[in-house]
N, C-alpha and C positions, 0 to 999 in steps of 0.2 A: 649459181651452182646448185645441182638437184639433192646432190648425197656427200655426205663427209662421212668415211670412216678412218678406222686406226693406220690404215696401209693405206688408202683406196681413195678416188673421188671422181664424179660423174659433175661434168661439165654441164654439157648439153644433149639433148635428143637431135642426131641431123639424118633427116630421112633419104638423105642420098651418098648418105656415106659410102666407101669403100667397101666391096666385099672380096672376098679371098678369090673366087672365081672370076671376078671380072677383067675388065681388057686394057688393067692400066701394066705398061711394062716400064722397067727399068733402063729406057732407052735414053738418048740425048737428051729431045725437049723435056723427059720425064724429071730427067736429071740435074736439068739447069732451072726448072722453077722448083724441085723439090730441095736446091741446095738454098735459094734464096728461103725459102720457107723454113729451113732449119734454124738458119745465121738467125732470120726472123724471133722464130720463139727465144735464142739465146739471147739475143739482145735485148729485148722486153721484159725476160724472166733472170738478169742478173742483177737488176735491182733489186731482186727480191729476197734473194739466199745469200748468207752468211756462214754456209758451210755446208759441209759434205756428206753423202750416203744416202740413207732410201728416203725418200718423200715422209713428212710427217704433218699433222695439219693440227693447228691450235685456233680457235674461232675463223676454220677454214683460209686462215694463210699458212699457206705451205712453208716449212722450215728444217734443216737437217743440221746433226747434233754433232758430226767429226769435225772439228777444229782444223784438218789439213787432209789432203787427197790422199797424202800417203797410208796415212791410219786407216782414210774408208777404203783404200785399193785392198789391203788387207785385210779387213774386215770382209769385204765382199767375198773374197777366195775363204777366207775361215767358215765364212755361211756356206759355202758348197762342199767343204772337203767332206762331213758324213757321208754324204750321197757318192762322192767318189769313193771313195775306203771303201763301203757297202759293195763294189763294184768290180773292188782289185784297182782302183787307181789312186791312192792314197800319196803314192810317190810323187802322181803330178802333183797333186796341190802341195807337198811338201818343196816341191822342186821351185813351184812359183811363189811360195810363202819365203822362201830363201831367199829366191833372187830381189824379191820386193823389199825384203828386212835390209843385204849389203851395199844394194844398189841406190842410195838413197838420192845419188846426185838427177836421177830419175823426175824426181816429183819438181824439182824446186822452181820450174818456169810451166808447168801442167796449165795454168789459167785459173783464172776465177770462178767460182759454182755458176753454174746456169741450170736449167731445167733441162737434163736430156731424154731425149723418151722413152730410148731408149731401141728403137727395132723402126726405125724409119723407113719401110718397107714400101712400095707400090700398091701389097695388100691394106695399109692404111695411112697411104696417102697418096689424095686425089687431087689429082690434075686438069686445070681444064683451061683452056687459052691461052698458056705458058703461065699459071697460076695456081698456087693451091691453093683447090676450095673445102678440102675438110680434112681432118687428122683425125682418128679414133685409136682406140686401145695404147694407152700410156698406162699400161699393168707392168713395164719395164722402166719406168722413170725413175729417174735416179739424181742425185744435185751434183753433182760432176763436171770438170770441165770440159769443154768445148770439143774433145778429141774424144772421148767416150761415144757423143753422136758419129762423129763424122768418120771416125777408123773401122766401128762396125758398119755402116753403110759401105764406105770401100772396098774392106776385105770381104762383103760377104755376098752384095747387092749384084755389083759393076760386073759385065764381062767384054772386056776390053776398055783401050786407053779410053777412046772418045769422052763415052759417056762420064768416066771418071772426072776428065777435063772439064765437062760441063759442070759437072757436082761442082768441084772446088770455084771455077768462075761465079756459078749460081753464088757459091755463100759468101766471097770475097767480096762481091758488090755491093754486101750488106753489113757484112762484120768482117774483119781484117785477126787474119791467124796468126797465132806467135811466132817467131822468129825460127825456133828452133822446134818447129811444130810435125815437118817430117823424121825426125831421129825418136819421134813417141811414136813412130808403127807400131814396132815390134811390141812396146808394153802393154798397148791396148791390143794386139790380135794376143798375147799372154791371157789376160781375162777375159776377153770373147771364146776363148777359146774353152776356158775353163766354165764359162756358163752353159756351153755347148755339148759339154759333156751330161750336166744336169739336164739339160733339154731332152738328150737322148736317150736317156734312161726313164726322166717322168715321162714322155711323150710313149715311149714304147712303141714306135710306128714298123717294128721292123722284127722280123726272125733272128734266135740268135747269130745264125751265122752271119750276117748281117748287119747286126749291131756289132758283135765283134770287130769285123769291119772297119764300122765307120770309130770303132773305140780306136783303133788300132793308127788311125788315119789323124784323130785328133790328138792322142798320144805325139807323134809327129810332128803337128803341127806345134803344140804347143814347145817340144825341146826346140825347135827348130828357132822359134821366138824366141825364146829364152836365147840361143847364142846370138842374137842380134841385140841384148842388149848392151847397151855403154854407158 
């Protein structure tokens, strides 16, 4: 390990890592070694964590301080709501801080903390003879169970079934998903949703009319989650 800070830590230097530009897509073969490579880290990295929220490091082993998914799931939405409020969307995260507080039968099968990275993306992560060969930028890592990775790759990555089928094959090969692991969509596209908001504001990539837009789209999306949950 090169750097340990308070949020942050630098693995290695790999000079052929991933860059945003380049020609890896989120296609089949993309999808079937980048879902084994996921299952990968989860299963090496849940020996590690004893619990939930953002990455913290004490003589460089990683460790997080929420005693159950449900505290950090809420916790994670109460870190964005300024940034919404500031925004005019105060209501969503009051809306998801709701349904996260009634909803409790929600968390009680979520899985065990693993290491997720949080943004599993093609941009960093490289592929190369049906194998990943390098991962970079875990600045979204988070101790989380095993759907935090896999639900933001699906709903955001995938377009069409195929490649999805590949993903889920890839990670099944390697680590085996809970039972009741498709009825947590709708919760994790709820805080994808609502990180997305923050994205789009810090990021500022776009003209107001435009961002209104996309607010107006994620507003949407995220009620729309919210009636899917049970």
């Amino acid at each position: 390990m090169l750097s340990v800070g308070g949020d942050y830590f630098v693995a290695a230097w790999h000079a052929d890592a991933p860059a945003p530009d380049g020609d890896q897509r989120a296609d089949e073969p993309w999808a079937r070694a980048a879902g084994s490579g996921l299952a990968t880290l989860h299963e090496e990295t849940a020996a590690h964590l004893d619990g939930y929220g953002p990455l913290q490091f004490e003589d460089e082993t990683p460790h997080a301080v929420k005693s159950d998914w449900r505290a950090a799931a809420l916790a994670y939405v109460r870190r964005r709501r300024p940034l919404l409020a500031d925004h005019g969307h105060a209501d969503v995260a009051d809306a998801v801080l709701d349904a996260l507080r009634t909803n409790s039968g929600l968390f009680g099968n979520a899985g065990d903390p693993v290491c997720c990275h949080g943004w599993w993306s093609p941009e960093h992560v490289a592929v190369e003879g049906g194998d990943v060969t390098c991962v970079v930028d875990f600045e979204h890592a988070i101790a989380a169970p095993a759907g935090f990775d896999y639900w933001r790759i699906v709903l955001s990555i995938f377009d069409g079934d195929t490649p999805q089928r590949a993903f889920r094959d890839g990670y099944e090969r390697v680590r085996p998903l809970p039972e009741d692991f498709d009825r947590q969509q709708s919760l994790y596209a709820v805080l994808h949703t609502v990180y997305f908001f923050e994205s789009l504001y810090v990021q500022n990539q776009h003209g107001p009319d435009a961002t209104a837009s996309h607010a107006n789209a994620l507003r949407d999306h995220v009620f729309e989650a919210l009636s899917g949950l049970d």
